[in-house]
C-alpha positions as CSV (number, residue, x, y, z in Angstrom):
1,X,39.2,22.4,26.5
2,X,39.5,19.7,24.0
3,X,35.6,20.2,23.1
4,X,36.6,23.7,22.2
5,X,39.6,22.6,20.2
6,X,37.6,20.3,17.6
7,X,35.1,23.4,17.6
8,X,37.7,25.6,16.6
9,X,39.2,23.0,13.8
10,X,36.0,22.6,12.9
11,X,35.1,26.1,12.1
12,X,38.2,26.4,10.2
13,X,37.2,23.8,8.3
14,X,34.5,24.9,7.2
15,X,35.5,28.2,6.4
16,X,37.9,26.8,4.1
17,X,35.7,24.7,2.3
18,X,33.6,27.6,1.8
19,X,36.1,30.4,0.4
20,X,37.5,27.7,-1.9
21,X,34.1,26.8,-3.0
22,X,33.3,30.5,-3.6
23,X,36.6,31.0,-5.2
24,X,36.4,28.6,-7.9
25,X,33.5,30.5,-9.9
26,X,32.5,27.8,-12.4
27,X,31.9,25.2,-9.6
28,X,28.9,27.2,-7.7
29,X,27.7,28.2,-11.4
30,X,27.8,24.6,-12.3
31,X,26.4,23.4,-8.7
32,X,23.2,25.8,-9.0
33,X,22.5,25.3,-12.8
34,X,22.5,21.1,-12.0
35,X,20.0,21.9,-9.4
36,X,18.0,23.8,-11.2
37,X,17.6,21.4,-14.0
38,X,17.6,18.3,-12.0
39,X,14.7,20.3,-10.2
40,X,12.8,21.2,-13.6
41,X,13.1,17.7,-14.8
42,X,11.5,16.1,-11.7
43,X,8.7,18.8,-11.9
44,X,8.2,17.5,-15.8
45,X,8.0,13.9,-14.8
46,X,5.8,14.8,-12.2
47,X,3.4,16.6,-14.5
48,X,4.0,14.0,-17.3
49,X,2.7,11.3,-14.7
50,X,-0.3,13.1,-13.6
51,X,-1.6,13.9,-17.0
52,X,-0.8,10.4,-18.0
53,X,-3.3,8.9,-15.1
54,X,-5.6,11.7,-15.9
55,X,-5.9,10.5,-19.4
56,X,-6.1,7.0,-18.8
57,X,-8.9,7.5,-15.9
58,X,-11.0,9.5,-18.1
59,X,-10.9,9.0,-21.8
60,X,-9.5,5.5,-22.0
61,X,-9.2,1.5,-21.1
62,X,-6.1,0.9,-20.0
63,X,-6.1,-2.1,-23.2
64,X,-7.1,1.3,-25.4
65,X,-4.6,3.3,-23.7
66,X,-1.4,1.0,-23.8
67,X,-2.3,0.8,-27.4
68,X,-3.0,4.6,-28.4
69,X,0.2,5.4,-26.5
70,X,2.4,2.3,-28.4
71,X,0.9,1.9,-32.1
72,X,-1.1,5.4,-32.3
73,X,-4.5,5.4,-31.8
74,X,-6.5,2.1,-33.5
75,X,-9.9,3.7,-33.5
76,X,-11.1,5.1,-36.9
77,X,-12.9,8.3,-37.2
78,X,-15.0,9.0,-40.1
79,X,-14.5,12.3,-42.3
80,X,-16.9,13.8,-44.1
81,X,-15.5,16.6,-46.7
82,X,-18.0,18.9,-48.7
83,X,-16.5,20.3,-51.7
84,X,-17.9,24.0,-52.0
85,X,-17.1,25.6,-56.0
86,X,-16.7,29.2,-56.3
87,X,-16.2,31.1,-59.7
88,X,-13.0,33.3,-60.1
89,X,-13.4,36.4,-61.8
């Protein structure tokens, strides 16, 4: 009998929570939305991570990489430009 009694409060309990969490529109808006973005933000640091040990496993040093990704890159690439004329009528 008293097992049944602190089911029965319980249940109310919980009942109540539930209609004033439903009642209270902004709060479930505002619940869901925060989840949502805290879930795309963990996805983006997960996929900023991988390509970060991507890069550094393929194309660079890790003394290369720590600078390209601090100073900008330090190597110099040579450009050749050809200069073509044309005549305007």
């Amino acid at each position: 009998m008293n097992l049944l009694f602190y089911i029965l409060i319980f249940y109310i309990l919980i009942n109540f929570v539930i209609s004033l969490f439903f009642a209270i529109p902004p709060l479930y808006w505002l619940v869901g939305f925060s989840l949502i973005f805290i879930y795309g933000q963990y996805k983006r640091y997960q996929l900023r991570k991988r390509f970060k040990e991507s890069m550094d496993s393929t194309q660079f040093t890790s003394t290369q990489s720590k600078s390209a990704s601090h100073r900008g890159s330090t190597d110099v690439i040579d450009v050749e430009f050809t200069v073509r004329e044309e005549t305007v009528n």
